[in-house]
DRENDO-1510 file (C-alpha; in Angstrom, 1 decimal, always signed):
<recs>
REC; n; res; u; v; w
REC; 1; UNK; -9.1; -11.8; -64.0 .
REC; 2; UNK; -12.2; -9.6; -63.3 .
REC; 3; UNK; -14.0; -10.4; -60.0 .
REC; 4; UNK; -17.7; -8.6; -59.9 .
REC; 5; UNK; -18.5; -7.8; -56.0 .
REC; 6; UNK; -22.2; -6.5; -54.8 .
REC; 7; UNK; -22.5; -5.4; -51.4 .
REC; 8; UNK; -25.0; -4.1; -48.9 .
REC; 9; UNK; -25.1; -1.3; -47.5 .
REC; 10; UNK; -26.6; -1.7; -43.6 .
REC; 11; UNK; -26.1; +1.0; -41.7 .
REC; 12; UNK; -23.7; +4.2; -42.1 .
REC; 13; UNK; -22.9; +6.0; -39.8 .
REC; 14; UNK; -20.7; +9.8; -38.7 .
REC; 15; UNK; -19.3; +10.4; -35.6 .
REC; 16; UNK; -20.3; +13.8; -34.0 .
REC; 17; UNK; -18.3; +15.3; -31.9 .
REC; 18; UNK; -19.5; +17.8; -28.7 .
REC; 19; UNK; -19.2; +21.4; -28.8 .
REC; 20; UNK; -16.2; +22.5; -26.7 .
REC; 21; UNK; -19.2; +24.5; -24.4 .
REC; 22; UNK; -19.6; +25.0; -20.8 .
REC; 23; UNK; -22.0; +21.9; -20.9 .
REC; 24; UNK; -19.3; +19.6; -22.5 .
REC; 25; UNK; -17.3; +20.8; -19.3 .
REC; 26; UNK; -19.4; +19.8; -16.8 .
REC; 27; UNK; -19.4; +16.4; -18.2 .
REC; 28; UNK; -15.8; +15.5; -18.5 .
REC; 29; UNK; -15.2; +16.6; -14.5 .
REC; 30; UNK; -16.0; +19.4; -11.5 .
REC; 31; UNK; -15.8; +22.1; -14.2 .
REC; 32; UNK; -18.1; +24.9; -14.0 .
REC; 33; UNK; -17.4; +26.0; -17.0 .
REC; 34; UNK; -15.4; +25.7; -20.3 .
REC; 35; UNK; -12.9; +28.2; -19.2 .
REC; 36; UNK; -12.4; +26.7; -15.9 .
REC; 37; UNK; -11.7; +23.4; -18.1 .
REC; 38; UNK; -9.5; +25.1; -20.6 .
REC; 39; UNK; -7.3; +26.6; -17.4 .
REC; 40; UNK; -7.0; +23.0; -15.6 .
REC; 41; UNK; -5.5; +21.4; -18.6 .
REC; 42; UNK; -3.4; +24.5; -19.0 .
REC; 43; UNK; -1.6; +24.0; -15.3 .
REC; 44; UNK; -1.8; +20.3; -15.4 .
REC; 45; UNK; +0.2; +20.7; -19.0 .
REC; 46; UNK; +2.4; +23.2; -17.3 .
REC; 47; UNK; +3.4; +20.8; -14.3 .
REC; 48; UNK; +3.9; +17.7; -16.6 .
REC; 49; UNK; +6.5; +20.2; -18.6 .
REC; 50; UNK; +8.3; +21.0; -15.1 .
REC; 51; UNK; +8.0; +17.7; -13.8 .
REC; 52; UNK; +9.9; +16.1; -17.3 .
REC; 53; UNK; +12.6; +19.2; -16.9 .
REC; 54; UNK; +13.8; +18.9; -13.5 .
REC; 55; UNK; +14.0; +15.2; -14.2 .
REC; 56; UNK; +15.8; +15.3; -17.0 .
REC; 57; UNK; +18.6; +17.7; -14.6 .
REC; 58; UNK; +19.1; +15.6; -12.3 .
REC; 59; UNK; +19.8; +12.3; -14.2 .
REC; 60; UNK; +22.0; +14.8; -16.3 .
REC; 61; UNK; +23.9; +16.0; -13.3 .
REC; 62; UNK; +23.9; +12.7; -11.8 .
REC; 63; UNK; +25.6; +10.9; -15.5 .
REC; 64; UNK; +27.6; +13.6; -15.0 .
REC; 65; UNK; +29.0; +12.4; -12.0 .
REC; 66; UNK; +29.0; +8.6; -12.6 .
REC; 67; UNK; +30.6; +9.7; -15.9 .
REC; 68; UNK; +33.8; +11.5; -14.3 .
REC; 69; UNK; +33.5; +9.5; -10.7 .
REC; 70; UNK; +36.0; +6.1; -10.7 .
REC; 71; UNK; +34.8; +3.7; -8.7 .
REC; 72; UNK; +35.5; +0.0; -8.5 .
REC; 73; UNK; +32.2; -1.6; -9.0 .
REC; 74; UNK; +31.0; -4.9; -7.4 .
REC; 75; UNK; +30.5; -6.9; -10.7 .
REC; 76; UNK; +27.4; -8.8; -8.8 .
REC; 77; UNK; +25.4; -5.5; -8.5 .
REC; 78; UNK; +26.1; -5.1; -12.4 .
REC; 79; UNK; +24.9; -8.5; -13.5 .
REC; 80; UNK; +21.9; -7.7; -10.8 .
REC; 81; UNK; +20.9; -4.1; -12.3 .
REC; 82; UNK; +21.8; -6.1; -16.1 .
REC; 83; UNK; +19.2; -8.5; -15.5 .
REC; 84; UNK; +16.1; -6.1; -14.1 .
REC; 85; UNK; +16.8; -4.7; -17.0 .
REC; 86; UNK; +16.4; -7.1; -19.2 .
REC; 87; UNK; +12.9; -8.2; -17.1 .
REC; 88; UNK; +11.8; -4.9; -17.8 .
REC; 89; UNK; +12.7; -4.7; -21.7 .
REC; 90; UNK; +10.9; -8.1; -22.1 .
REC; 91; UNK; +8.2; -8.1; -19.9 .
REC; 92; UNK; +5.3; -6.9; -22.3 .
REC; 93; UNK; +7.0; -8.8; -24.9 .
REC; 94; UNK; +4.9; -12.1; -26.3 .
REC; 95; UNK; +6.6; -15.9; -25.8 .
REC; 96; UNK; +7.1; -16.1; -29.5 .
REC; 97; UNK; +9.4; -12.3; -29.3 .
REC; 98; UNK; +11.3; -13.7; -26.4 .
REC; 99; UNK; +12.1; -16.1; -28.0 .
REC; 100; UNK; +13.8; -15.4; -30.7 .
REC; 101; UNK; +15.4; -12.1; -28.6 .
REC; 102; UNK; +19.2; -12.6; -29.2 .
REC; 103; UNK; +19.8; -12.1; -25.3 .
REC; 104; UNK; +23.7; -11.9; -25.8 .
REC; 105; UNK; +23.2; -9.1; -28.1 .
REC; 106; UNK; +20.5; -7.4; -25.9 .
REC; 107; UNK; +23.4; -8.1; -22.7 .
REC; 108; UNK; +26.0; -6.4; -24.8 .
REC; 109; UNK; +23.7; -3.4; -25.5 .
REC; 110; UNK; +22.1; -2.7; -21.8 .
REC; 111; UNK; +25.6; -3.9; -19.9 .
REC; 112; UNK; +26.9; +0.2; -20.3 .
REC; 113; UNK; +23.6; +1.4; -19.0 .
REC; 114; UNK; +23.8; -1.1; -16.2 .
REC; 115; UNK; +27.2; +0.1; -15.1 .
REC; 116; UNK; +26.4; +3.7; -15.1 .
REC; 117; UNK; +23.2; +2.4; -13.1 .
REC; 118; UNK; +25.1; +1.6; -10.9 .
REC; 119; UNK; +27.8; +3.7; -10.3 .
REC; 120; UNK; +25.2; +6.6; -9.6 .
REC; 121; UNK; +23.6; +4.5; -7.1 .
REC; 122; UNK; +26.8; +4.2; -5.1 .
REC; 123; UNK; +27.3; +7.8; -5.9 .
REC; 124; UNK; +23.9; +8.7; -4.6 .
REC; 125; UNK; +24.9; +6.5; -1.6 .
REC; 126; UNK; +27.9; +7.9; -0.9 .
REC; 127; UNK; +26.6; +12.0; -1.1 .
REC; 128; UNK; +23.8; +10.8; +0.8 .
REC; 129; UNK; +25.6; +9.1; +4.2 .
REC; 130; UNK; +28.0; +12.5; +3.9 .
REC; 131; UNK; +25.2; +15.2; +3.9 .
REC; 132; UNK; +23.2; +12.9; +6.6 .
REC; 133; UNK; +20.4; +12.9; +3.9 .
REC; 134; UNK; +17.8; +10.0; +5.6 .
REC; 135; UNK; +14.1; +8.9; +5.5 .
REC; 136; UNK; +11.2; +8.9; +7.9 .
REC; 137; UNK; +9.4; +6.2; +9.2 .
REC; 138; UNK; +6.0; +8.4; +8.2 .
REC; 139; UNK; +7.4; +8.5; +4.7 .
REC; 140; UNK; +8.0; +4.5; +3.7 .
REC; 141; UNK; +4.6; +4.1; +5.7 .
REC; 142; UNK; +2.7; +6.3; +3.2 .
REC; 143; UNK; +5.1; +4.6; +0.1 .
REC; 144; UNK; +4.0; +0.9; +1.3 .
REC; 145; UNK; +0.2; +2.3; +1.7 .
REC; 146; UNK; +0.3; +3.7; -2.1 .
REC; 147; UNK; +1.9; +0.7; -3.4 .
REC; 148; UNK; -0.6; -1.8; -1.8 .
REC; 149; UNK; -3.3; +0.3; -3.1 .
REC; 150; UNK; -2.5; +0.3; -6.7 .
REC; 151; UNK; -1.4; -3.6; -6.6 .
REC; 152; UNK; -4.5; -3.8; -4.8 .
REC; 153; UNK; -3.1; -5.8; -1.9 .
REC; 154; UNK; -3.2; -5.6; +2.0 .
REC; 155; UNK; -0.7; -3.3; +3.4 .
REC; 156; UNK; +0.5; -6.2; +5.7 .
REC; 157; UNK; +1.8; -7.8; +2.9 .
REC; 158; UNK; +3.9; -5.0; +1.9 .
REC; 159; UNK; +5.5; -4.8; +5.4 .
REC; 160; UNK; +8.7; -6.9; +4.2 .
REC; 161; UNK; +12.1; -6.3; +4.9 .
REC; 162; UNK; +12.9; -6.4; +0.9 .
REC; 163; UNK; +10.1; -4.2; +0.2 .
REC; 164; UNK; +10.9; -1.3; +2.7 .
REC; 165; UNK; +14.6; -1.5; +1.8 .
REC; 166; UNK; +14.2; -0.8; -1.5 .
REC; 167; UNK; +11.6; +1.9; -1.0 .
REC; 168; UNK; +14.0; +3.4; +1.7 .
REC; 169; UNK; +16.7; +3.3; -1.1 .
REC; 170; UNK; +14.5; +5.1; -3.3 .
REC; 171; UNK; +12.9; +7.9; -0.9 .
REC; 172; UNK; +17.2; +8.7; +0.1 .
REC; 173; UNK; +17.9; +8.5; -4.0 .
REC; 174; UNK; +15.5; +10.9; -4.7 .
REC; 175; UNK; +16.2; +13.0; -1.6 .
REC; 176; UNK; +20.0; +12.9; -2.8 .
REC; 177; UNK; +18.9; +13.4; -6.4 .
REC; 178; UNK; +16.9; +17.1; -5.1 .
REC; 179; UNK; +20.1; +17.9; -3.0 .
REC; 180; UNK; +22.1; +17.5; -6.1 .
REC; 181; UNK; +19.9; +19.6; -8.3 .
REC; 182; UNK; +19.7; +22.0; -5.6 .
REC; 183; UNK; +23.7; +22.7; -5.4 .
REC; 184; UNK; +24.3; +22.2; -9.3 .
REC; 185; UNK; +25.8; +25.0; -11.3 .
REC; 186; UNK; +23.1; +25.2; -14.2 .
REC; 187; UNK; +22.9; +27.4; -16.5 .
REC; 188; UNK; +19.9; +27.8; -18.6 .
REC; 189; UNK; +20.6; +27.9; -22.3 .
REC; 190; UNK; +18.5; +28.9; -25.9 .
REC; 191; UNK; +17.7; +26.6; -28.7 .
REC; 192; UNK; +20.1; +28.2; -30.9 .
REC; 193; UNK; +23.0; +28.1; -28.4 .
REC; 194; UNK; +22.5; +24.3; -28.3 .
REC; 195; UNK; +22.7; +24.1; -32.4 .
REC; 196; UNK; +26.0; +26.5; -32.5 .
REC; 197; UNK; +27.9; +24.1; -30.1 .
REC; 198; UNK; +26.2; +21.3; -31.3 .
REC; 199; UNK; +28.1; +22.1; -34.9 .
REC; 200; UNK; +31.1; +23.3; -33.5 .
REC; 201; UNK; +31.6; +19.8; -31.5 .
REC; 202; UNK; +31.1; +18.6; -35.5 .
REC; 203; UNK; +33.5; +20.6; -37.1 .
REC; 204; UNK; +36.4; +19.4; -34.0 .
REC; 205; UNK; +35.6; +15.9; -34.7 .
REC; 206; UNK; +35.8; +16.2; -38.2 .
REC; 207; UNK; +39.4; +18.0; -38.2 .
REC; 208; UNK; +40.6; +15.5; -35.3 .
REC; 209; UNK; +39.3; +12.8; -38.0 .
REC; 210; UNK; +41.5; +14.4; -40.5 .
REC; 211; UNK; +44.2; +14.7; -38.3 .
REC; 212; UNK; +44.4; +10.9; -37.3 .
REC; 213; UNK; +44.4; +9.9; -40.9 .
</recs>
């Protein structure tokens, strides 16, 4: 079946992009020039790069730990740390998703992640309270001051005793975390040393795959 269509044409329209000038600069911030720009985004790209890298080592050396570490864990902090995560999988997710999530499934899936959780909490706990690694009172006051800025709140209301506990739990983790990093064995390695053991750890499991059968 043939449909005829006849449309109008209103308007038509091209984007235009600025030049990448010294004028564009001074429009996007303090810049005084292109180059100035050009040497901001530079740095600010560098310390994203470092800040991604020295967190990915210290939740490495910290699974590292929690991995060899055995420690008899309270199952109530599990099913806590199982359930925050499961807020925080769902949260952004419509009525109508949440619904039909299959939440045994999704338990199953984050319950491994949850235990390693935390065991390196304890961990963390128990490195820090041996090394004396603590918080200052000037430290949770400018944490409780950021936090009721961005939630736009007054800081009174962020004086509770939940709220300062878990920020005090998470200044000493972090503290713990650096002190970890800092006394880590780590050895910086290529791209191609990576891919050599990553097929040699093939080639064993394939020959202990052969030796089962």
């Amino acid at each position: 079946k043939e449909i005829e269509l006849h449309l109008f044409v209103k308007d038509a329209k091209e984007k235009v992009l600025p030049d990448l000038d010294d004028e564009f600069a001074k429009t996007i911030g303090d810049y005084q020039n292109l180059e100035a720009l050009k040497k901001d985004l530079k740095e600010r790209i560098k310390l994203r790069k470092e800040k991604i890298r020295d967190e990915y080592i210290k939740n490495y050396v910290l699974n590292s730990l929690a991995e060899k570490v055995d420690v008899e864990l309270p199952e109530s902090l599990v099913e806590e740390e199982l359930k925050s995560m499961i807020e925080r999988a769902t949260q952004f997710t419509t009525p109508e998703v949440r619904a039909s999530l299959d939440l045994d499934k999704l338990r199953k899936d984050l319950y491994p992640d949850a235990v390693l959780k935390v065991k390196g909490q304890l961990i963390l706990s128990a490195i820090a309270k041996k090394e004396n690694i603590d918080v200052e009172e000037q430290e949770v006051e400018e944490e409780l001051k950021l936090l009721a800025d961005n939630l736009k709140v007054p800081l009174e209301k962020m004086h509770t005793p939940y709220v300062i506990t878990r920020i005090k739990t998470r200044i000493v983790g972090e503290k713990t975390l650096v002190f970890l990093k800092e006394h880590a064995n780590i050895k910086e390695v290529s791209r191609e040393e990576i891919n050599k053991q990553e097929k040699k750890t093939v080639r064993e499991d394939v020959k202990q795959n052969e030796v089962e059968k």
